[in-house]
N, C-alpha and C positions, 0 to 999 in steps of 0.2 A: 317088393317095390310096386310090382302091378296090382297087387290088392290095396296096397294100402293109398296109391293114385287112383282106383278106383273108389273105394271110399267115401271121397277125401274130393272129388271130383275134377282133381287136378291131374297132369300130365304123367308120366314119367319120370320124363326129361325133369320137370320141377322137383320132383323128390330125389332124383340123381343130386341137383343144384345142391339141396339142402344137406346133404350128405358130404359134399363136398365143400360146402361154408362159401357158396357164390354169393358175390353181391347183389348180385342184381333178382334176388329174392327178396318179397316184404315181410317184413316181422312178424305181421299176422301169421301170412302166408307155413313161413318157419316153426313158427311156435305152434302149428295146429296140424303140421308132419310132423314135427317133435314129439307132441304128444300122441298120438297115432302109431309111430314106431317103442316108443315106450310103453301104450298100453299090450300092443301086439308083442311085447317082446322081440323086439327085430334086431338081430345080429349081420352085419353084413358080410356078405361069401368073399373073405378075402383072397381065395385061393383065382372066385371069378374076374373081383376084379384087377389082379394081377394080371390074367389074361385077358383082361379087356385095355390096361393102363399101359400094360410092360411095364410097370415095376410093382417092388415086393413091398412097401414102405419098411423098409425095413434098413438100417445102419447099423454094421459091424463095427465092433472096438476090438483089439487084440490089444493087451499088457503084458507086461513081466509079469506081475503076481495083482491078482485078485484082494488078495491078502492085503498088500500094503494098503494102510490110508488113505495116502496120496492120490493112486487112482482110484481106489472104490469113492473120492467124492469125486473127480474128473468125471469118473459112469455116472454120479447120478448127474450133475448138471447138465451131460448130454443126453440123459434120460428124459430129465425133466423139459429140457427147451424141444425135444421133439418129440414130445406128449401133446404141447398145445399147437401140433401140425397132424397130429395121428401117425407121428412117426413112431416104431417101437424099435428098441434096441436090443442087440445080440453079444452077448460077450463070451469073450474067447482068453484065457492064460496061456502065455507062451512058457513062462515057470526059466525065463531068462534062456530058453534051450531056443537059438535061430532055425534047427530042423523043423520043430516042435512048431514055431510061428509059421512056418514056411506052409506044414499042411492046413495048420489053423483058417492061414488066408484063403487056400486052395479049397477048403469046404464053405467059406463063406461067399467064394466067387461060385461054387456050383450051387449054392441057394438063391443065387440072383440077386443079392444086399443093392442095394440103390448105391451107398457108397460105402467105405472101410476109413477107419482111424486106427492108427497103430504106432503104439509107443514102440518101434522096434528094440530086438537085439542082436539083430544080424552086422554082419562087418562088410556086407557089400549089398548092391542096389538091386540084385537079379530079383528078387519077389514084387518090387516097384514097376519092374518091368512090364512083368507076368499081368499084373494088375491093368498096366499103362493096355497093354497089348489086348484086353478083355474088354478094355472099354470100359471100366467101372471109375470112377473118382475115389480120390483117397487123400487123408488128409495126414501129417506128420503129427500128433503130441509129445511132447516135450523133449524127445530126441531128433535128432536130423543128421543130415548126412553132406557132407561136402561137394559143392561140386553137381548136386540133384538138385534138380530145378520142380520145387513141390511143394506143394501149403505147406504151412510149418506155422502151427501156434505151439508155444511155451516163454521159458522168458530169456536172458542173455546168462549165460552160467558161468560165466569170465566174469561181469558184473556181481555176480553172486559172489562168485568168489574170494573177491579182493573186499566185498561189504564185511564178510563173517571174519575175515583174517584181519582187518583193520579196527574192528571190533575189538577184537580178541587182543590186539597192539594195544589198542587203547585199556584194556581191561587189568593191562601191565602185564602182560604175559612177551616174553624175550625169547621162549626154547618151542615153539609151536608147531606141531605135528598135523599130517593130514592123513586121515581116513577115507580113500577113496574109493570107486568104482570099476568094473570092467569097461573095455576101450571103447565104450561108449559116448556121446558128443557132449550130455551130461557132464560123467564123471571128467573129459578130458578138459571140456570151459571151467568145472571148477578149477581144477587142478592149476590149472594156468592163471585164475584168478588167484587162489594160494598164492601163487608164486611169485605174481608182480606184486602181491603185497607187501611180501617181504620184500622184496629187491627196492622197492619205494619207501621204505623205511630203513632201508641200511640194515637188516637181519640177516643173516647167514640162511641159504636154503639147504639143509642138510639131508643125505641122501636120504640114512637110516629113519626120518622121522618121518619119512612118506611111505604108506604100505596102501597099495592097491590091489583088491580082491577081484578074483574070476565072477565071483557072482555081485551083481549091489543090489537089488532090489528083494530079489526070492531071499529070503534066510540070512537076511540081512542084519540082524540083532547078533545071532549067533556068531556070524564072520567077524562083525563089528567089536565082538566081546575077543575071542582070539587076536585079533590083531592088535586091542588095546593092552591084552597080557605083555605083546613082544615088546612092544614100546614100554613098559613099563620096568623092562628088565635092561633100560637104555643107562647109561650114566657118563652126563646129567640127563635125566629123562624130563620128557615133555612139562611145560605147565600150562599149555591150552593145547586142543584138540580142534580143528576142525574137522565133521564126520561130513561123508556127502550125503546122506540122508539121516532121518529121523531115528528110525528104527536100528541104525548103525552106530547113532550117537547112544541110543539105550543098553546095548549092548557095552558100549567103551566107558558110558556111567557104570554098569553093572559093576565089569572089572574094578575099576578105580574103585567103589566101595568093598566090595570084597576082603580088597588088600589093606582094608583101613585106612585109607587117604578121603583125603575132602573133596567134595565139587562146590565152590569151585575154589576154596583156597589154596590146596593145591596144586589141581589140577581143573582148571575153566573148559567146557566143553559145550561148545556150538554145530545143533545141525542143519536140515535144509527141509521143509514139507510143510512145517508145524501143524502136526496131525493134531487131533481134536482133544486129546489127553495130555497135551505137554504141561498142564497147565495144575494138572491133578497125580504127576509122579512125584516122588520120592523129593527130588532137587526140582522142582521144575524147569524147563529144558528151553536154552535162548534157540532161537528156528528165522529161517527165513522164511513169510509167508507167500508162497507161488500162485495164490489166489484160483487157486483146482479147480474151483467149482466156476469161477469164470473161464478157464479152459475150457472146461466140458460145455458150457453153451457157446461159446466163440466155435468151438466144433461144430456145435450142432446148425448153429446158423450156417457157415460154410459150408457144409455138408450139402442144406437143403439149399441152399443157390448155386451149387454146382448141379447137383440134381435137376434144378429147373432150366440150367443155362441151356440154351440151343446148340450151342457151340461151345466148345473149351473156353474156357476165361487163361488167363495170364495166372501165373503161382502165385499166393499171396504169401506174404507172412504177419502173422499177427504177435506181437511182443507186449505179454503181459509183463505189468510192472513191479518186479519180486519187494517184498518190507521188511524189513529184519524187524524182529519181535522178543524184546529183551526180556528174559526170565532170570531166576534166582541161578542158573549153571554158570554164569560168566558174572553175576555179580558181586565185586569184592569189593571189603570196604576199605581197603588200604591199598 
């Protein structure tokens, strides 16, 4: 920086400015340290200016799985939104194991992350704490927690749930099953969306046709496919499906083809993500769309104005607005 203010025959402090994207630099001004650090090759020491800032620009994500669709575009749009701040992002798989997320966050708070986003899968608040008590900001995606008083962007999953099951009413399906998740806030607002659907239509909610797994996210196709076997060996067995996510509904397609039955004449099957291929499998797959990639920058924005706040702000919560997204799985022509 001091060579290139020498130069350049301007200050420091001025090429600090420009570094930092201050206003109160002129264009010229900018464009003629811009150039200068470009010809010079200038990388800045971000290790210095972490110890000259206190902070790392740096924001942690921790997920269930990497793998799923779902988040790997939630990471890029809070890649992307805090790219055009010089923020970089860290990610972290919990692989659905709460131990597992527990050290995850514990290594991103000894890195010093400006703040943490974390789709948990713990069943209680003690890592929330750990965090609260460090001092670091952190933000909830798409799970939450009762009763925690903490940002929370995702969308209402009661609402979900009663859209895909009413769906599914209307698609003429009467025997409707649900494919759920572990006791996560997710899997449990679906479930309870499932269930005032049917109660609001006068359908019977039967035990055996709700099967909820330890894992939803990690290895979720697989589970999804086992648990569409057990239902299928029901009698009368299901004619629609509601899965809690995408990759659980591909799995419960799989089954159902398998055995030689139809999607969805026989069996109508709706999930929740609508990852980027629903549209290119076999049956193409009806989804509610969670609009991910608007999560991942409502993150990132929140992130960076907690980051900047002087003082704590008040919890927010932001509620994206989920679509249901009709494909050929739920469309019958009779």
């Amino acid at each position: 920086m001091k060579d290139i203010a020498q130069e350049l025959g301007v200050s420091v402090v001025t090429v600090s400015k420009v570094l930092r994207n201050h206003s109160d630099i002129s264009l010229e001004t900018r464009e003629r340290v811009l150039r200068a650090m470009k010809e010079q090759n200038y990388r800045p020491n971000l290790a210095a200016r972490a110890l000259v800032t206190g902070r790392s620009f740096i924001v942690g994500l921790v997920v269930p799985d990497l793998v799923h669709p779902f988040f790997g575009v939630v990471a890029k749009g809070l890649s992307k939104a805090l790219r055009l701040k010089d923020y970089n992002l860290v990610l972290a798989s919990s692989e659905e194991d709460p131990v597992l997320e527990r050290e995850e966050i514990e290594q991103m708070l000894a890195r010093r992350v400006d703040a943490i986003a974390v789709a948990s899968s713990q069943t209680s608040t003690e890592s929330f704490q750990r965090i609260e008590e460090h001092g670091t900001p952190f933000i909830l995606i798409d799970r939450k927690f009762p009763g925690l008083e903490a940002n929370f962007i995702g969308v209402d999953d009661e609402a979900v749930g009663v859209q895909v099951t009413e769906h599914l009413i209307q698609a003429g399906c009467r025997r409707i099953a649900h494919i759920g998740g572990p006791g996560v806030s997710t899997a449990i607002g679906r479930l309870e969306g499932y269930r005032r659907a049917l109660q609001n239509h006068g359908l019977e909610i039967r035990p055996e046709y709700i099967i909820s797994r330890e894992r939803g996210d990690e290895a979720s196709d697989a589970s999804g496919r086992e648990a569409m076997e057990k239902l299928l060996q029901l009698n009368p067995r299901p004619d629609g499906i509601f899965c809690y996510n995408d990759p659980t509904a591909l799995g419960a397609m799989k089954a159902i083809l398998e055995v030689g039955l139809r999607v969805p004449e026989d069996i109508a099957v709706a999930g929740c993500g609508n990852v980027q291929y629903s549209d290119f499998l076999r049956v193409p797959l009806t989804s509610i769309d969670q609009d991910s990639e608007s999560i991942g920058a409502h993150a990132a924005e929140l992130a960076l104005a907690l980051i900047e706040s002087k003082t704590p702000p008040a919890a927010r919560t932001i509620m994206v607005v989920p679509k249901l997204v009709v494909r050929d799985s739920t469309r019958r022509t009779s």
